[in-house]
N, C-alpha and C positions, 0 to 999 in steps of 0.2 A: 246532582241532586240539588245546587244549590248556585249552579250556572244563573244567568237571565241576562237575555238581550232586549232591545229599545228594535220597534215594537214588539209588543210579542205577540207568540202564533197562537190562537186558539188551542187549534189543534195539538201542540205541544205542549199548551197548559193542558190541555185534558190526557195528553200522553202521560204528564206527570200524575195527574190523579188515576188515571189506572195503575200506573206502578206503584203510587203510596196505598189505596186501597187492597191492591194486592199483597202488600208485607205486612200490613197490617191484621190484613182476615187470616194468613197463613200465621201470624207470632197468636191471633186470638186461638184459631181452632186449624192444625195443619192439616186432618184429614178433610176439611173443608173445600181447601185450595192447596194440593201435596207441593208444586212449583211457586206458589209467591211468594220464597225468598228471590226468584229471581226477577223482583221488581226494583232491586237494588241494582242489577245491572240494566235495564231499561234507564234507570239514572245517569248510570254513569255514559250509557250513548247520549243521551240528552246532552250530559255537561260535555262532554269531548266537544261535539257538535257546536253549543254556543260559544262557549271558551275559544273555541279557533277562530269563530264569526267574531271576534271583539278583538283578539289577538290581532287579528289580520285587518285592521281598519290604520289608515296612512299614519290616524293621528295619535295613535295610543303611546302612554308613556307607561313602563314597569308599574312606576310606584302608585299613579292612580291603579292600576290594575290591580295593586295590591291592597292599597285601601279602601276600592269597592268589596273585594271581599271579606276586609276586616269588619266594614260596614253591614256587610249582607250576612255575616257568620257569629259574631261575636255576640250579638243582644241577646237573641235567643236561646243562643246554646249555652251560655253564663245565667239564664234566669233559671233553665234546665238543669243546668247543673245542681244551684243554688238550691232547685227542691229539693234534688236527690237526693244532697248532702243530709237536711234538714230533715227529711224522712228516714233517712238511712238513719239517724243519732236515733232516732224514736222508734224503729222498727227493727234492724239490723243485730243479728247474736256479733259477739264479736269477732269471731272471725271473717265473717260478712262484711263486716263495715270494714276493717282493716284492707280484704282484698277492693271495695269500695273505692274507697281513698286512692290505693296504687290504681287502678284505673284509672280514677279522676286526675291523678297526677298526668299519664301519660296522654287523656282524654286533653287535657289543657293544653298539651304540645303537639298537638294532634300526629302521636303516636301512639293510641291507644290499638290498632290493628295489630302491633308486634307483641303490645303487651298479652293480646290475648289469643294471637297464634302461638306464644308458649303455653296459656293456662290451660285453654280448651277448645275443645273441636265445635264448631259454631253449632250443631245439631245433637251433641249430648245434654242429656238431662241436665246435667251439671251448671249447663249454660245459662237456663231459664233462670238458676240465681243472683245475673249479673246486670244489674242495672243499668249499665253503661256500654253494654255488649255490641247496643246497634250502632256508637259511633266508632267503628272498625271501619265501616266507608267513606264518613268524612276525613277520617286521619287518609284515607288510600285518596282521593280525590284531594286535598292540599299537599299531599307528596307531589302529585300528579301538577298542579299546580305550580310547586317550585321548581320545578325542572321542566317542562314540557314546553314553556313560556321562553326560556332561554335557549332549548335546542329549535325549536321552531320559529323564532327571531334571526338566530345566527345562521341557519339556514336560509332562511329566504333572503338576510343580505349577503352572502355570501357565493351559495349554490342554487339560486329559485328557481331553475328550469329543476332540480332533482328535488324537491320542495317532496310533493305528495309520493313519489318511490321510496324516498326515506322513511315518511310515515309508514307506508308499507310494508316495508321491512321491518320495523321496530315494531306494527301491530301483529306478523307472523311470528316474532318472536319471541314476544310476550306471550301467544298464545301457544305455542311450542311450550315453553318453559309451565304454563299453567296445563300441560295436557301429558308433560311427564315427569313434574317434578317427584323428585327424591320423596317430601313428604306433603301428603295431598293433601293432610287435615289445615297443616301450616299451609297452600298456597288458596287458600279461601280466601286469607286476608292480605296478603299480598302482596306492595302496590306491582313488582315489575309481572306478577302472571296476572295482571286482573288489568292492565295498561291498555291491551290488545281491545278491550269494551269501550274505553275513552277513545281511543284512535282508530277505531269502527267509525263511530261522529263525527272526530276530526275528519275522516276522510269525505264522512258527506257533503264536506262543506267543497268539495271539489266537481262532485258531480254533478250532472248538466243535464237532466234526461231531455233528450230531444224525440217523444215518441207521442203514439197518437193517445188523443183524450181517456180511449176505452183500454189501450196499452195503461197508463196510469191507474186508471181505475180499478184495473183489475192487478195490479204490482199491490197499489193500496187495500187491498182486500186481502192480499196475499199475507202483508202485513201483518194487521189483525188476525189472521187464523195463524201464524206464526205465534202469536205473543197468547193469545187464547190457549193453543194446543200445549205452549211450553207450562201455563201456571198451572193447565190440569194434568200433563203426562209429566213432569219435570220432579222429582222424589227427592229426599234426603239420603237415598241410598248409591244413587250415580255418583259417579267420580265429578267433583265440581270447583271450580272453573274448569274449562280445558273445550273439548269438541261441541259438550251439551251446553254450554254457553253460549253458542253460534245463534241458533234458533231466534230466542228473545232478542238479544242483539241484533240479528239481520232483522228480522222483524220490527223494530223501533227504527231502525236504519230508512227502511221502507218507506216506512210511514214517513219520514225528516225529510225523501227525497222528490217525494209524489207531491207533496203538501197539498193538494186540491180534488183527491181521490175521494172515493166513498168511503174508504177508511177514515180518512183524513175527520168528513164531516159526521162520523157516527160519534169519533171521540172530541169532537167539540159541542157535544153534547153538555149545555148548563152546567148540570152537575159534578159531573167530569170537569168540568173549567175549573170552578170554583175549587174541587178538592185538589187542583194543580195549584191554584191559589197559597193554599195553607199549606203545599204536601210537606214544606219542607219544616215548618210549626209543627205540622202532625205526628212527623217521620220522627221528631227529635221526645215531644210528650208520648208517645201510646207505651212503650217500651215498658220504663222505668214503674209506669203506671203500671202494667197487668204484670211484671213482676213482683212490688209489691202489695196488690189482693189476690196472687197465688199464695206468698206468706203468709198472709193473713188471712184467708181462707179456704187454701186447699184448691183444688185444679176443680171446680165447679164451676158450670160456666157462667153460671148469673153474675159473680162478682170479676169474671173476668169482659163478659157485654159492659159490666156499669164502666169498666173504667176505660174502655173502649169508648164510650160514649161521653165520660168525662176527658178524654185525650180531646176528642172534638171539638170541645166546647172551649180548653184551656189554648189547644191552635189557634182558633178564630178569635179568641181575646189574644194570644201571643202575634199572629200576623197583625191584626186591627194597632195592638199598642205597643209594641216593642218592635216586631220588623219593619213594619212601613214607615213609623217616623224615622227611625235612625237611617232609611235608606233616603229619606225628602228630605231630613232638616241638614245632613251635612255637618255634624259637632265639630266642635274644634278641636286639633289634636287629637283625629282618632286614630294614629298611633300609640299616643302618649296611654291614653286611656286604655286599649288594647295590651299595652303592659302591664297596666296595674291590675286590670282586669286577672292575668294572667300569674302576675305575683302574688294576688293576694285569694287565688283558688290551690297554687303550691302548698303557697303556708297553710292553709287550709286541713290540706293532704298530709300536710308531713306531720304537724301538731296531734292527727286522729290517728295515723300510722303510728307514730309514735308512743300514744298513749295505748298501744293494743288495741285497738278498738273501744276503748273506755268499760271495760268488765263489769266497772260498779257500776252503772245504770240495771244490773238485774241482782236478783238475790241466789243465793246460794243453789240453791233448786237448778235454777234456769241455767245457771252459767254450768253444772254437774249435767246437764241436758247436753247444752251446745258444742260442752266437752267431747260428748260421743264420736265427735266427727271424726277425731284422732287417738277411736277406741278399735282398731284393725288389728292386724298381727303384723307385729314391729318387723319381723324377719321378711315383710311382704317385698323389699327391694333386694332385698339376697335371695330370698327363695322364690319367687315368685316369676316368670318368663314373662317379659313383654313384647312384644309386637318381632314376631323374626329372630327372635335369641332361641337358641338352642344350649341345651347341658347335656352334659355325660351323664347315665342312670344313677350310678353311683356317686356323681355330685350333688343328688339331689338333698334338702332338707330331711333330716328326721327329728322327731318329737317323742320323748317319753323318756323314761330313766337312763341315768347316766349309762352308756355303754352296749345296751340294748339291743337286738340286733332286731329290725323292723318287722313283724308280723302280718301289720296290717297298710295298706296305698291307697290315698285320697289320690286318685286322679279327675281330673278335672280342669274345666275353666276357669278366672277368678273364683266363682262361687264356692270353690275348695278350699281356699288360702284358710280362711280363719277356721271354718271345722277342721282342718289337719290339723291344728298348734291344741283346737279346744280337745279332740279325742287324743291327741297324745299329752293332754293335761290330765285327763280324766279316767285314762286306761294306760299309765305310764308302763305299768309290765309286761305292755303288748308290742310296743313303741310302733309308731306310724311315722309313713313314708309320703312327705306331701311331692305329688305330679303335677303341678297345675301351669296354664299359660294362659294369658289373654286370650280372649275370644276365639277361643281351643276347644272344642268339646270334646271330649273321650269318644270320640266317633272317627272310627279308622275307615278312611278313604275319601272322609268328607273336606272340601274344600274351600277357605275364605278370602276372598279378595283381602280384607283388612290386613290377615296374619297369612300369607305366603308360605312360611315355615310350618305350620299345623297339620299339615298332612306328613312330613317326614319326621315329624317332634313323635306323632299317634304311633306310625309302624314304628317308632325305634324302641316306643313304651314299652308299647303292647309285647314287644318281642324279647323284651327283659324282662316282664311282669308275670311273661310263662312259665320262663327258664329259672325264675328266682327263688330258689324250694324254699328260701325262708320266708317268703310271702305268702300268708295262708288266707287273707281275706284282701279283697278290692273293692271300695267303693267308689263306684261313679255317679258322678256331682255335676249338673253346667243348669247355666239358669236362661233355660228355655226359651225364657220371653225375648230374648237379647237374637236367636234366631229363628223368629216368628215370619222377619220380614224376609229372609234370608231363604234357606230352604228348608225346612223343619222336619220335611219327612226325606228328607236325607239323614239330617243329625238323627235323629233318630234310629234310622234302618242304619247306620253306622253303627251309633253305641249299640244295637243287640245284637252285632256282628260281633262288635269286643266282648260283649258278655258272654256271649256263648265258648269264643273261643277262651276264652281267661276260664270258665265252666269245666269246659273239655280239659281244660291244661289241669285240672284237681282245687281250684281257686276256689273259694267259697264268694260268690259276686253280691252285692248290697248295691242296688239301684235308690239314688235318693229320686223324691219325687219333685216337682218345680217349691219352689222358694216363692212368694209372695213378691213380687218385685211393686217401686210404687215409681208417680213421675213426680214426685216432690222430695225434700230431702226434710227425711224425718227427724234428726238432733235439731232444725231450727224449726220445724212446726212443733215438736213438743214446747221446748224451750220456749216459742212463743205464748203456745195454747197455756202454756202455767202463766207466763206474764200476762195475758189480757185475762185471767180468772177464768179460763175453759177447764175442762175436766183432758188431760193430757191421754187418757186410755181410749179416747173417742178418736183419737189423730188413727187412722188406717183406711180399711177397703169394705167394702161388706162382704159377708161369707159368699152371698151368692155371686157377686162381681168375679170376687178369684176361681168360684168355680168356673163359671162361665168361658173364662180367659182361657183359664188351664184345661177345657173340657178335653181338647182333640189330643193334648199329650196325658193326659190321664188315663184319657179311654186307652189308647196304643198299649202305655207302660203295663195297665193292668192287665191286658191282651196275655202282652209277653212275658211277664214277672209267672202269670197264672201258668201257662202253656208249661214252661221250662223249670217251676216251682224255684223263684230267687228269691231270696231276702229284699224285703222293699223298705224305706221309711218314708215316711209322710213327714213334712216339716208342715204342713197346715195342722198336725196331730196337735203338736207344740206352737203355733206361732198364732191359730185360729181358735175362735169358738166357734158354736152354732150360728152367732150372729154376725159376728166381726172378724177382720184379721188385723192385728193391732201391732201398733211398732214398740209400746212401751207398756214395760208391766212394772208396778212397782216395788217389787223385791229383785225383779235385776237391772230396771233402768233402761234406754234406749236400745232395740236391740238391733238397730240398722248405723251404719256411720256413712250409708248415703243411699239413695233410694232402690240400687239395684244389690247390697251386700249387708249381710247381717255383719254388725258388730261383734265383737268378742263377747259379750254378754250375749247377744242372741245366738250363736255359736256354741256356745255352752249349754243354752238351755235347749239346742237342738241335738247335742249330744247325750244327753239323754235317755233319747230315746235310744239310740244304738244298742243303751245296758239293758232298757227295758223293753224293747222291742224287738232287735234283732241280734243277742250276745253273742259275740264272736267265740272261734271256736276253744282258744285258754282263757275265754273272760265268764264262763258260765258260771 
């Protein structure tokens, strides 16, 4: 991403601006371009490829190698910093700022790719509120960097006839370890399963095509429909890095080794030059930018084009006056400075970590807002299956008065956790049975790459859930939208397989209907919407939006609820008006504690209904 050799190719500056163009329009609008995150590995063939071109010249010494890159990394991404921080104190609820900070801390050591293959999966909701998310690749490319230099040094004085077979090996093996690691979410960010992209490059720099004019031209063509096909067929839903990494990489590869094809001269295209120009200005501004005017105004797209268009504007002043000089004038002591630089973004971090995120910049309101986010059900790490965990029936959670023996089972997905704890707050002399697993639906036979375990977790419910005469009612809960992309009328023709038979077994069944899910996280758009003097009951969806989303499992449910005469509840009954569906009302406060789960307050208010809509069978 932030490679560069003396001269440079056209061609490769405009290969760089198709790939910065491409992560940018996918972070702006992803059903636009579903593949342009993988314009970050088009970088990383680019940097393998010069990096080795520079490494491999008679006269290079380490340490200049090292402090062209302090020279070509450091201005920029220090002035980037410097905003974020600066906007983060001014926009940021505090728990925002605080995880901020630990970013920026490990962003400085460029280790922020570990820090945030423990936070989050680069493609959940969750992610969009991380300002500093997108430097996960430059931390992977200076890992790359410190080590890649000295095995490919000590190789070539040592063993140089076996020079490019070692690469070899070490790029099938990287891509081995990224096509079946243990955990897939963790090898996004990577460096040794994401290495096999850098030494794709590296290896170009070995090959020699000796073929005819129209042989190239048509390899370089091949190229471009490679790297074209992968930004429109390439999804957040494949397994990534690993096999579908190949694509975009051999296709950048292509292009690096034809250099004079008609691929070649489609992407030295002006345009494309110049956005190779800045990509690496660009790459480092658009981010932090349309993270914070989704904060500030909600996932509309006007305020996410302005600041799309303000990245542009802040690159071409950051290449113009921060990257080009400091790569012409040559400072002195840019190590020295390089430290300081680095010491005094630490202190930075630790002083705002420290202080909590600084609480007292909002007032009481706000900061009871941003609180929601850690307003869930406390038992959610004991009770609660994640990803492949299985429990015994009988160890599962119950809720309701001391000793109780459970009546009523919340089975379900996440979406169950906190309505279990709210109805066995609210009907304690029924006591409930919470069932629930990540990305589980009470759909017996249905199958999830994510959760492996959720087919043998469902038969082993369902088959206690019959047998258990003290269970007199079931409700099943999963929130829909989560397998929309997935296969939905599978889940579905699952769950009214369970309902039927849990029906037949004497169960009395209660189907909830979809839950409102949002792609924002509603404790900091409230919290915000009170701080800039907005009206906080406007933060949500419009009625007709959630109808529209929800229409194909609405229609189904009511199908089948009708057909087989089940108890149904509507959480749009409770969480909607006519016009709106809103995340905060103000006699219970926040009722999401992030954009796809009601909070315990909205949990509560969604039990409710069960008294008043569908009362169980000793709660009449």
């Amino acid at each position: 991403m932030t490679a560069d050799a003396q001269p440079k190719r056209a061609d490769i500056q405009g290969l760089r601006g198709v790939a910065v163009l491409a992560v940018v329009l996918f972070h702006l609008n992803p059903s636009a371009l579903p593949g342009g995150f993988a314009g970050v590995d088009i970088f990383f063939v680019i940097s393998g490829y010069l990096i080795t071109q520079i490494l491999l010249k008679d006269d290079l010494r380490l340490r200049d190698f090292y402090v062209r890159r302090v020279r070509r990394l450091f201005p920029a991404l220090y002035a980037v910093l410097a905003f974020t921080l600066g906007a983060g104190l001014l926009i940021l609820p505090p728990a925002l700022l605080s995880e901020l900070v630990y970013t920026q801390f490990f962003t400085t050591l460029f280790l922020s790719n570990f820090a945030f293959a423990r936070l989050t999966d680069y493609f959940d909701s969750g992610a969009g509120l991380k300002p500093l998310l997108h430097t996960w690749s430059l931390a992977v490319e200076e890992q790359f960097y410190l080590i890649y230099p000295v095995i490919l040094l000590a190789v070539r004085r040592f063993a140089a006839r076996f020079l490019w077979p070692i690469i070899g090996l070490l790029a099938l093996l990287s891509l081995a370890a990224a096509q079946w690691s243990a955990r897939p979410e963790a090898a996004f960010y990577l460096p040794t399963t994401r290495a096999f992209e850098l030494l794709i490059g590296a290896l170009c720099v070995a090959i020699r095509l000796d073929l005819s004019v129209a042989m190239k031209r048509a390899l370089s063509l091949a190229g471009i429909g490679l790297i074209v096909l992968s930004l429109i067929c390439l999804n957040d839903r494949l397994p990534f890095p690993g096999l579908w990494a190949l694509p975009p990489c051999l296709g950048a590869a292509l292009l690096l080794v034809t250099r004079d094809g008609w691929g070649n001269r489609l992407i030295s295209a002006p345009p494309l030059v110049w956005s190779g120009d800045i990509s690496y200005s660009l790459y480092l501004w658009h981010w932090p930018l349309l993270v914070f005017a989704r904060l500030l105004f909600g996932d509309a797209l006007w305020p996410s084009l302005a600041a799309a268009i303000l990245a542009f504007g802040l690159a071409v002043l950051s290449w113009r006056y921060i990257e080009q000089p400091f790569l012409a004038r040559r400072p002195r002591r840019p190590l020295a400075m390089a430290g300081g630089a680095i010491a005094v973004s630490i202190a930075a971090a630790l002083l705002v970590f420290n202080a909590k995120g600084l609480p007292q910049r909002f007032n009481t309101a706000e900061r009871a807002a941003f609180a929601a986010a850690d307003d869930y059900n406390p038992d959610r790490k004991r009770c609660h299956l994640a990803r492949e965990a299985r429990v015994a029936y009988a160890d599962t959670c119950v809720y309701g008065a001391p000793g109780v023996a459970p009546s009523v089972a919340v089975w379900g997905d996440s979406e169950g956790v906190e309505l279990a704890r709210a109805l066995g707050t609210r009907l304690p002399e029924l006591g409930v049975r919470q069932i629930t697993a990540s990305a589980c639906p009470p759909s017996i036979g249905y199958t999830i790459a994510y959760n492996p375990a959720c087919r043998a977790h469902n038969a082993d419910m369902l088959l206690h859930l019959m047998h258990d005469r003290r269970i007199e009612t079931v409700v099943l809960t999963a929130n829909y939208h989560r397998y929309a992309d997935e296969n939905l009328p599978a889940v579905l023709g699952g769950l009214e397989l369970n309902a039927l038979d849990l029906s037949r077994a004497g169960k009395r069944v209660v189907i909830v209907y979809p839950v409102p899910v949002y792609d924002f996280d509603p404790p900091s758009q409230v919290g915000l919407a009170m701080h800039l003097g907005r009206d906080p009951r406007a933060v949500g969806m419009s009625r007709a939006q959630f109808d529209r989303d929800n229409a194909q499992v609405i229609a189904q449910l009511d199908r089948f609820v009708s057909a087989h005469n089940l108890a149904a509840i509507r959480p749009s009954d409770s969480l909607c008006d006519a016009a709106r569906c809103r995340v905060y009302g103000p006699d219970d406060g926040v009722l999401y504690f992030n954009g796809q789960h009601l909070s315990m307050a909205g949990a509560k208010r969604l039990a409710t209904l069960f008294t008043s809509q569908a009362p169980f069978p000793r709660g009449e």
